[in-house]
N, C-alpha and C positions, 0 to 999 in steps of 0.2 A: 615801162611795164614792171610791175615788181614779181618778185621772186615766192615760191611755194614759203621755203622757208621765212619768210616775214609773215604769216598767219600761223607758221607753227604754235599745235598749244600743246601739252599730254591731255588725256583724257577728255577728250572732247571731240566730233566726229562733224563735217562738215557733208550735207546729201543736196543734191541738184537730182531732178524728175524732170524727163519727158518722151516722145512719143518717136523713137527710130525703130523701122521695119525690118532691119536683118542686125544681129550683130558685125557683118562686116561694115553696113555702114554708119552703125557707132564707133568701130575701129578707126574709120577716116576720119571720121570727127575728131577723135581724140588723139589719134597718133601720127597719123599721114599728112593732114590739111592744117592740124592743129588748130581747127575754129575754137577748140573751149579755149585757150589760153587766150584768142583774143576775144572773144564773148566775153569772159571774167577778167580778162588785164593782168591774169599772173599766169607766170611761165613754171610748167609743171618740173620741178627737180628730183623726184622722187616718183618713181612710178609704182614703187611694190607696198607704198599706202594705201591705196583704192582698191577698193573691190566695186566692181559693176555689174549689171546683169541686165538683159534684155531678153524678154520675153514675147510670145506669138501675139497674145493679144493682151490687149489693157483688163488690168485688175487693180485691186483697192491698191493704195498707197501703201497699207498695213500689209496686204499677202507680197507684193512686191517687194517690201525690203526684211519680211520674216528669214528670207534665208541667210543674209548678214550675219560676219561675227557680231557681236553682241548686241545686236537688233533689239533683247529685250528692254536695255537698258535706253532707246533711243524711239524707238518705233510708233510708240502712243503720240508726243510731244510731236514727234516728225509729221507722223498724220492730221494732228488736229492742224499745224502750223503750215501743210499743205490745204486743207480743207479753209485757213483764210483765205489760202491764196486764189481760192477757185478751183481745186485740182482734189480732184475725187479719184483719178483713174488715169494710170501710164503704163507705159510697154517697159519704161528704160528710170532705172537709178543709178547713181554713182556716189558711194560712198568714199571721202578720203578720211582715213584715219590721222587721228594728232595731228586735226586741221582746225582753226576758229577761222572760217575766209571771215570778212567786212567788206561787204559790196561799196561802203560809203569809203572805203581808198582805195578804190578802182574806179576807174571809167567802165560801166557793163554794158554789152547792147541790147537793148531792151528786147529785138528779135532773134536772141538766141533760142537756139533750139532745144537747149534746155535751162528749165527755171531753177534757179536758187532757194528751196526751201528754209534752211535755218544752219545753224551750227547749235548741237545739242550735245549737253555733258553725258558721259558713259558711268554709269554707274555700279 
């Protein structure tokens, strides 16, 4: 499994979307059970990068990660680069800051419960 820091980059912002009903059990996900580290194959060393949110119901991609620090500089490119991916509308993002992840050196599981959108430069 590799490490957070092996995708470190500055300036760059790494955002995974999808669909958890309470924030406590996105908490599990991410801190108790630890699934994203083995859905993504890197192990989180730095937890006060990310910003997350989870909201009641699904909205655009674009209102969903508006409240992000620097959202403006990320949010257009994040959106369209969700809308290839099939994803108009989530409940749940997680922003990690001074992250480039590359799904292509990791093993991913494709049933994760949340998608990998992009890594996208801050401007």
């Amino acid at each position: 499994m590799r490490r957070q820091d092996d995708f470190a980059a500055n300036g760059m912002v790494s955002i995974w979307v999808g669909n958890f009903k309470t924030s406590a059990e996105f908490d599990d996900y991410m801190n108790l059970s630890r699934d994203f580290e083995t859905d993504f194959g890197f192990e989180i060393s730095d937890r006060d990068i990310r910003e997350a949110d989870v909201t009641s119901s699904p909205q655009t991609i674009e209102q969903l990660l508006s409240p992000f620090s620097d959202s403006k500089s990320f949010s257009a490119p994040a959106t369209e680069a969700a809308r290839r991916l099939g994803i108009d509308r989530a409940t749940t993002a997680i922003v990690f800051h001074f992250l480039r992840f590359d799904p292509s050196q990791v093993q991913t599981n494709p049933k994760a419960r949340l998608t990998f959108i992009g890594a996208f430069p801050l401007s």
